[in-house]
Phi, psi and omega in degrees: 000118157345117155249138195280166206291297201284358175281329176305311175298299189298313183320290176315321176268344157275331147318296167275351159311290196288333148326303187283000164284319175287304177288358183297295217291308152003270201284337191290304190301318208280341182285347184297315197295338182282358192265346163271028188276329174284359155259321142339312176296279163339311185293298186266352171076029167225179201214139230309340157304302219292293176317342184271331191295354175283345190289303157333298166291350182284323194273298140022279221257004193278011180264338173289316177294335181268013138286304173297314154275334163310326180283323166283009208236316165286319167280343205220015182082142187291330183310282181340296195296330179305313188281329196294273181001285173322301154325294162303327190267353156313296200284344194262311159338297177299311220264348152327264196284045165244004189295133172275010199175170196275322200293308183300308173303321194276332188281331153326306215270334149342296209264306161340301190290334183265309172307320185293339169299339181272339185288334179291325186292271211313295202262027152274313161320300170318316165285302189321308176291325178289342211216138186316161194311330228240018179249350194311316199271338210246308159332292154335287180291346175294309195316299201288352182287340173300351176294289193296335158292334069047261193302342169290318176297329165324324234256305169300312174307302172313320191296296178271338201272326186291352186264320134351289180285313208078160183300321197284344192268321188300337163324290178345306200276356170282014195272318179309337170256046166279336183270010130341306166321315183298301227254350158278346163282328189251316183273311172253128206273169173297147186262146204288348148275011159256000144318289200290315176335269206325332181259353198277172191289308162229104163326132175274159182275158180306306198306321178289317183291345172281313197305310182283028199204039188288300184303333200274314173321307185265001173266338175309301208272323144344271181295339170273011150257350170277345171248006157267321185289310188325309177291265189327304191294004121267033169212294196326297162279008232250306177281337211265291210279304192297300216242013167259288204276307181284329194268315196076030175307181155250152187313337170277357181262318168320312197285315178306306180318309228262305169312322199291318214288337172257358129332316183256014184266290191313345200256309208278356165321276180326292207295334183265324174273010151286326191285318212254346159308308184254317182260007174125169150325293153266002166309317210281313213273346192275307190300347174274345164283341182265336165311306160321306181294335172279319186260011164320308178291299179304335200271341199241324178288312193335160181205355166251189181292318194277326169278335168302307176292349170241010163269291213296333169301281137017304166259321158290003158280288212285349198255338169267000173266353140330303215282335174320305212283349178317315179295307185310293197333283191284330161292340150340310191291313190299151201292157182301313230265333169266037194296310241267329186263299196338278192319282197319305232278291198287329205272313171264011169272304167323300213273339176293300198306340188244006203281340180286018207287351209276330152323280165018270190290322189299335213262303176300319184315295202323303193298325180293351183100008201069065186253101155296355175275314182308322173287319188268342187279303196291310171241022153302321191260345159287338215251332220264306216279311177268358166300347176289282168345279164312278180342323203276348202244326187292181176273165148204146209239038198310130156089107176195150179273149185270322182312302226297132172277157192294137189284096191250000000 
C-alpha cells in the first residue's frame, strides 16, 4: 500500500531529528570531560596524563558498544536498540559525578564508552534509511554536524556552568538527554529498511557477509582511524593544553575560540555534505582536507586571540566538513543486512585505532619542549594527507538503494 508524500515526510523528518539529537547530546556528554580535565585532576590528586588516558578508554570501547548494540540493532530492530543506548550513556554520565575514587571514575567512563559506541551506527542508519535518495548529502553533514554542536553546547556549560555547578554538577547535567526517549518512543517509526531486511526470507549470516566483504571492512576501519585522529588530533588537546597551558589564554578566550570553531565544524559540517550530492563523496571530503591543510599553521602557531579564532573556525570548517560526508558514505558502502552493525562497528574500531591519540600528542609536545602546537600541526596535517589519499583510491557508492540485498 502507497504511503503518501507527507507521511514520508514527517517519518524522514523525525528520523533525523532524533538521530541528530542524539549524537548532538552524545558528543555533549563526552566533551563535558575534555573540558574538565584539569579540575578532574584536581579533584582526585592524579595529573592531568592520568585523566586523559580516561578519554582513551572512552574511545577504546565504544567499538565494543557499536557491536553489541549494532548486532541488536539488526535483530530487534534501529528504534528500540536507539533508545536503549541513549538511556544507558545518560545513566552513565550522570553517575560520572558521583565517582567516589579515581579508580571509580575510570571504571564509569569505561561502561560510558561502550554506550556511547551504539548511537552513531543505529541512528545515522536510522535516518540514512528513513529519507529520500535526494536528502543524503546534505542530512549527513547536518547529522554529523550534531557533533561540533554537541561540543558548543559543552562549551557553554563550561562557560557559564562550572563555576556554580562544579565539574561533578556539569555530569549531572549530562543525564538530560535520556529524556530524548519519550520523544523518539512516541514521534519516530522504525525504518523501512529494516522492514524489508527484516521479511526477506532467507537472512544472510552475519559471518558470511563479513567474509565476503573482507576488503570493504578493512579499508572501513582504515579510513575511519585516519578521520578519528583527524577529529580528535584537533580537538582534544587543543583547548584545555595549546591554548590554556601553552598559550595561557583565560578561561573566557578558551570558551569564545572553542565556540567560533565549532561554529565553523556545523557550517563546514552542512556545507560539504551538500557538497558530496553533487560532485561525489569523495571528492567532497579530499576538498574539505585541503581546507584544513590551508589553516593548518596559523591555527597550531598562531599566537593572539583573533589569529587563533579564525584558523581555527577555519580548520573545523575543513575537518568536520570531511566529516559531514561520513555518514552518508559509509552507510552507502555498507551491505544492507548488516547496515545496523557495518557504520558504528567500522566507525569505531577505527576510533579504537586513534583512542591513544591524546596521549599521543601530549608525549610529542613533552619531546618538543611542551610545544603542543607541534604535536598538534604533525598529526592534523599527516592524517588530512592521508585520508586525501584513501579517497583518491577508494570506492564509492553514491545514491545505492538502502532497501537493496546485499549480493552474496
Amino acid at each position: 500500500m502507497a504511503v503518501s508524500s507527507a507521511v514520508e515526510t514527517r517519518r524522514a523528518r523525525n528520523a533525523v531529528a532524533a538521530a541528530f539529537m542524539g549524537w548532538t547530546l552524545d558528543a555533549f556528554d563526552f566533551f563535558i570531560l575534555i573540558l574538565t580535565l584539569d579540575n578532574v585532576s584536581k579533584a582526585f590528586g592524579v595529573s592531568i596524563d592520568s585523566v586523559a588516558f580516561s578519554i582513551t578508554l572512552t574511545l577504546a570501547t565504544r567499538a565494543v558498544g557499536a557491536f553489541i548494540f549494532g548486532r541488536l540493532a539488526d535483530i530487534y530492530g534501529r528504534k528500540p536498540v536507539l533508545m536503549l543506548v541513549i538511556l544507558l550513556y545518560s545513566f552513565f554520565e550522570a553517575l560520572t559525578g558521583f565517582a567516589w575514587s579515581f579508580t571509580a571514575f575510570m571504571v564509569i567512563r569505561t561502561l560510558f564508552g561502550i554506550a556511547m559506541g551504539g548511537e552513531w551506527g543505529i541512528g545515522s542508519s536510522l535516518a540514512m534509511e528513513s529519507i529520500p535518495e535526494r536528502w543524503r548529502g546534505w542530512v549527513s553533514g547536518l547529522l554529523q554536524a550534531g557533533y561540533p554542536f554537541g561540543f558548543f553546547l559543552a562549551t557553554l556549560l563550561f562557560d557559564f556552568g562550572l563555576g556554580p555547578l562544579g565539574w561533578r554538577g556539569m555530569f549531572f547535567v549530562g543525564a538530560l538527554p535520556a529524556l530524548l526517549v519519550f520523544f523518539i518512543a512516541a514521534q519516530v517509526e522504525e525504518s523501512p529498511a529494516y522492514a524489508a531486511m527484516k521479511h526477506r526470507p532467507n537472512r544472510v549470516p552475519i559471518s558470511t557477509v563479513l567474509r565476503k566483504n573482507a576488503k570493504l571492512v578493512v579499508y572501513g576501519v582504515v579510513m575511519m582511524a585516519a578521520f578519528n585522529f583527524f577529529s580528535h588530533g584537533t580537538q582534544d588537546i587543543y583547548v584545555k593544553l595549546f591554548l590554556g597551558k601553552q598559550l595561557h589564554f583565560a578561561h573566557g578566550e578558551m570558551a569564545n575560540v572553542a565556540l567560533i570553531f565549532n561554529a565553523g565544524a556545523i557550517v563546514g559540517g552542512i556545507l560539504f555534505g551538500l557538497l558530496s550530492q553533487k560532485i561525489g563523496r569523495r571528492y567532497a571530503i579530499i576538498g574539505a582536507c585541503i581546507v584544513s591543510l590551508l589553516a593548518l599553521w596559523p591555527w597550531s602557531h598562531g599566537t593572539s586571540f583573533a589569529t587563533i579564532a579564525v584558523a581555527a573556525f577555519f580548520m573545523q570548517v575543513g575537518v568536520q566538513g570531511a566529516w559531514g560526508v561520513v555518514p552518508v558514505h559509509l552507510n552507502e558502502l555498507s551491505p544492507s543486512e548488516i547496515r545496523g552493525t557495518f557504520p558504528g562497528f567500522v566507525y569505531q574500531l577505527g576510533n579504537f585505532v586513534a583512542s591513544f591519540n591524546a596521549p599521543l600528542q601530549v608525549s610529542l609536545a613533552m619531546g618538543h619542549g611542551g610545544d603542543y602546537g607541534y604535536a598538534l600541526a604533525l598529526v592534523g596535517g599527516v592524517v588530512a594527507i592521508i585520508l586525501m589519499v584513501l579517497m583518491i583510491f577508494g570506492p564509492e557508492a553514491r545514491n545505492v538503494s538502502m532497501e537493496q540485498a546485499t549480493q552474496i
